[in-house]
N, C-alpha and C positions, 0 to 999 in steps of 0.2 A: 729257352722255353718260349712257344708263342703264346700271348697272351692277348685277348681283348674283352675291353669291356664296351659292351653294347647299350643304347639305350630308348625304352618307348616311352615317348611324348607324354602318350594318351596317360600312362599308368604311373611315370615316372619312376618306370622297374630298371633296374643294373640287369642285365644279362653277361655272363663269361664265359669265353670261351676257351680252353686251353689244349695244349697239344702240347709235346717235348719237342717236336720237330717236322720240318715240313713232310708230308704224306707217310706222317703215324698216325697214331689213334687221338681223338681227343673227345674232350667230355664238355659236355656246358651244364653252367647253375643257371636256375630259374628262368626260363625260358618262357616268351611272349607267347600265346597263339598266332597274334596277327603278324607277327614279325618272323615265323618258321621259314618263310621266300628267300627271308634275308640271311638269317643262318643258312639255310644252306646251301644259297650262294656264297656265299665265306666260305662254307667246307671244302666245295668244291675247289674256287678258287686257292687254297693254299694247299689244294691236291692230301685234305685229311679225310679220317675213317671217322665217322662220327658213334662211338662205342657206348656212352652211357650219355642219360640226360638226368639232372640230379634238381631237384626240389627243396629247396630251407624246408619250408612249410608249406602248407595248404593253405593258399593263398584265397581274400576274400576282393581284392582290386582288381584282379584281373585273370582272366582265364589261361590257363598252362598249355604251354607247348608241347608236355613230356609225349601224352600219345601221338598229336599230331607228328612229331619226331620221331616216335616207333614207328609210327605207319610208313613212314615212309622212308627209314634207312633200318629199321628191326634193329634200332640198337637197346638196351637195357635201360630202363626207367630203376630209378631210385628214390626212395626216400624214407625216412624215418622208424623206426618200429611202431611209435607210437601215431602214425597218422593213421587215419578214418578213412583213404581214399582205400576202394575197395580191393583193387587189386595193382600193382605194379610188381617189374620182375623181382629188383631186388629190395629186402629191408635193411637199413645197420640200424646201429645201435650203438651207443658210446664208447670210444676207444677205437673201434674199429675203421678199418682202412678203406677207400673210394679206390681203387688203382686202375690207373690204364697204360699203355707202355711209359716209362719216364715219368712217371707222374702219380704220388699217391698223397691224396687227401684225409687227415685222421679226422675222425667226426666227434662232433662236439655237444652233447645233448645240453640243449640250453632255454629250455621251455622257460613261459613268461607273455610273450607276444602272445603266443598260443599255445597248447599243450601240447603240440607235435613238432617246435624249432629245433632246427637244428645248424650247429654252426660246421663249415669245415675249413681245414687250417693246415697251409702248405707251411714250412720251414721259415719262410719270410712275409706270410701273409696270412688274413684269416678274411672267409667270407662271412659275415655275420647275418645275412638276412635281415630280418626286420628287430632282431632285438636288441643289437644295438650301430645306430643311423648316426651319422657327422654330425656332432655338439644338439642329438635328440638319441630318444630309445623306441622301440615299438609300444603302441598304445595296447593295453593288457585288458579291454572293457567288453572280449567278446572271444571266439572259439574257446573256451575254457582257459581265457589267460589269467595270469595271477602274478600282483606287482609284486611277491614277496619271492614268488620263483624268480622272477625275472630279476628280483636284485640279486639272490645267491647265482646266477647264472651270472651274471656283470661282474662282479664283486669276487667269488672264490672261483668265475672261469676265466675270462675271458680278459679282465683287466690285470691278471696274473701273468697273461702272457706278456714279453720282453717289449718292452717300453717301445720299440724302433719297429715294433713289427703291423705291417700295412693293413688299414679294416678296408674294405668293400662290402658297403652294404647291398642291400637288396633293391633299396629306394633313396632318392633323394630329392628335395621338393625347392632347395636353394638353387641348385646349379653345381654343389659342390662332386667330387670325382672319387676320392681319395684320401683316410687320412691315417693316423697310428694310434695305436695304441696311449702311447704316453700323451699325446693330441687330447683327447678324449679324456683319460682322467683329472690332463689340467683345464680341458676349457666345456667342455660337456659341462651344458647348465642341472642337466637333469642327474649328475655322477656328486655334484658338491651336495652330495647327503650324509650324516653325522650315524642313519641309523637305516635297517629297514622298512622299520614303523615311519620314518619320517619321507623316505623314499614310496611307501607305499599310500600315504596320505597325499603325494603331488600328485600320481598317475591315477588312481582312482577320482579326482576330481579335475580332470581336464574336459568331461561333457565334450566331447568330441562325434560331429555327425556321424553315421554310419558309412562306410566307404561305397560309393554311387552303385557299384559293380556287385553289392557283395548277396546281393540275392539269386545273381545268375551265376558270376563265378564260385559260390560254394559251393556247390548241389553237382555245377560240371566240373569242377576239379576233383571231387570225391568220386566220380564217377570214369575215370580213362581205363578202364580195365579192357584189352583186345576181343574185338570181336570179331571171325574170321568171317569173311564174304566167302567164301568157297563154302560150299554144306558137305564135301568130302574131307575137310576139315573137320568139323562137329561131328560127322559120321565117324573117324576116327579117333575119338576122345572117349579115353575110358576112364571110369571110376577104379575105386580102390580094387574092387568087388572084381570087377571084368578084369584090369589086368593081372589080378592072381591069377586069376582063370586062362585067360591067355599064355601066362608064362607055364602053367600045368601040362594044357593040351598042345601047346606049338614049341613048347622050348624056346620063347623068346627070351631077349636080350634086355636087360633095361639099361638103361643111358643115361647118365647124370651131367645134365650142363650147367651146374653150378662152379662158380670157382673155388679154388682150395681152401680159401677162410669161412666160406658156407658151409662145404664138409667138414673141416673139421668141428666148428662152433653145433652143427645142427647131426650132421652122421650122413649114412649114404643106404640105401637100399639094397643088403646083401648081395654082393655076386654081380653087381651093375657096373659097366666100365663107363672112364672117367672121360667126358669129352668137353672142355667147357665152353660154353654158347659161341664166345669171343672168336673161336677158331671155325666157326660153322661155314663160313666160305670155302677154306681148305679140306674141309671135310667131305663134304659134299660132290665136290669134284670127282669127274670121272677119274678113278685109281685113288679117290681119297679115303681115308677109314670108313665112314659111316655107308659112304657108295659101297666101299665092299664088303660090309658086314652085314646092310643089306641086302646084298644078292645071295648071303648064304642062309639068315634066320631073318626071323621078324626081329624087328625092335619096337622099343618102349621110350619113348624119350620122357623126361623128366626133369623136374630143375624145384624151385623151392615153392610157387604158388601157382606154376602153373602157365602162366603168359611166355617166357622164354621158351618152352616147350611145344607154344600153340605155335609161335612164331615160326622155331626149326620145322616143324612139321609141314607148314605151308612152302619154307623155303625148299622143301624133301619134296615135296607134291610138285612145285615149280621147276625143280630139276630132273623129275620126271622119274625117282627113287621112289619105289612101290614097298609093299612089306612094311611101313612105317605108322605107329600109332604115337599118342601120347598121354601119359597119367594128369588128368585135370584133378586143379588141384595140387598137384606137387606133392613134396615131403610136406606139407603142414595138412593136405588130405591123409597120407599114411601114417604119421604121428598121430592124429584124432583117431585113427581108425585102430591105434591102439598096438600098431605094425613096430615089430623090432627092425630098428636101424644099427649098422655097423661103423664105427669111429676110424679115421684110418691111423695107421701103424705110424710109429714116432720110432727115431731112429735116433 
């Protein structure tokens, strides 16, 4: 597996980057703004597909790379169900899987730092984010954190996992890089607690200044939702309304590029065939599916909030494929809107 861990000065943020192998797909956690030159000189350089950018939290030290990185490689932004940022492609939610070729991340809902952490955790490692940092934990004194979550998140999650297995946090302010699990529950000053009540009586009284950043970086990390510079973009984004209407009067096609664990956790829009975002290069191509489903009907592209969708559409526009709309909004526009979805077939 290739792996690196990156790191900004300024913020004193971990950034990772992982791949299975050279020029596959890979994914990076938390990611800089200022430092996106640097990632993706790396990508290049080891000749990778940069597919997902994944977020712990909604960070208040420093401003996220996730859009700056869609805009410029339309790979897939992720992060939590439970954050506040208005729009990214996709959401998990606990239990559920991160994948990219070689590589699948189970996530780990672990609120406490803030009410949208989230941890993810490979076979021999777990990226923790800020809730829990080498012999410290995330301070709990603002985004709606709570020291009582954040002990059951430490306590019945995270320190449950095998004694040998690697944390990376999100931050570190010593110098330190790496440490384990079993590290942490014998030398973490902040873990020698007999109780919650008594864990949650140390982090509630640490008076800790406000983080320098945290008036610019809240406001703009809750806010990366894609905005298309093209107005033939915007001109073709329909509501729930227009594309019924459309599929009535033209016999369009809808097109779901969600992947398989979306459909089946969420359902799929009756009679829509399956193309998931990841393969949009191949698609698009002269002689590729969507290129020639194109030339015969319209289509509807879709995916679950809407951003994946705006994105294909601009890459369809860029390739010079006509006939292409898409449902703004996503499935969570036609779920509100009260629309039957179909589950798919288990074998």
């Amino acid at each position: 597996m290739i792996f690196r861990q990156l790191f900004d000065s300024v913020s004193c943020t971990y950034t990772y980057l992982l791949a299975s192998r050279l020029g596959g797909e890979a994914l990076i956690i938390d990611p800089v703004l200022e430092k996106v030159e640097h990632y993706l000189r790396l990508v290049r350089e080891l000749d990778l597909k940069l597919v997902k950018a994944v977020d712990t939290h909604l960070h208040a030290d420093h401003v996220t790379g996730l859009g700056a990185l869609r805009d410029r490689t339309r790979c897939i932004t992720v992060m939590g169900e439970a954050s506040s940022v208005d729009v990214v492609s996709m959401r998990v939610r606990d239990g559920d899987s991160i994948q990219i070729e070689g590589v699948a991340l189970e996530v780990i809902y672990t609120p406490g730092h803030t009410d949208d952490s989230y941890s993810f955790r490979l076979p021999d490692r777990v990226f923790t984010g800020d809730t829990l940092l080498i012999r410290g934990t995330g301070r709990t004194d603002f985004q709606n954190g709570d020291a009582l979550a954040q002990y059951d998140s430490l306590f019945n999650k995270l320190l449950r996992l095998p004694d040998d297995t690697l944390v990376y946090p999100c931050h570190d302010y010593k110098g330190d890089t790496v440490s384990t699990i079993g590290e942490e529950r014998a030398h973490n000053p902040r873990l020698q607690v007999g109780s919650a009540a008594e864990y949650a009586a140390i982090m509630n009284n640490l008076h800790l200044p406000n983080p320098k950043m945290m008036d610019v970086a809240v406001p703009a990390n809750r806010s990366i939702a894609f905005a298309p510079a093209d107005p033939a973009i915007s001109a073709n984004t329909l509501s729930v309304e227009q594309a019924i209407a459309e599929q009535e009067t033209s016999g369009a096609t809808f097109v779901d590029l969600r992947e398989d664990g979306e459909r089946a956790a969420k359902g799929f829009i009756p009679g829509s065939v399956h193309v998931p975002y990841t393969h949009l290069a191949d698609v698009i191509r002269p002689g590729g599916l969507l290129a020639a489903l194109a030339a015969e009907r319209r289509l509807i592209l879709y995916c679950a909030f809407g951003e994946r969708s705006a994105l294909a559409l601009q890459a369809c526009h860029d390739a010079g494929i006509g006939g292409v709309r898409h449902l703004g909004g996503g499935v969570a526009a036609w779920s509100k809107a009260g629309l039957p979805l179909a589950t798919p077939r288990t074998t």
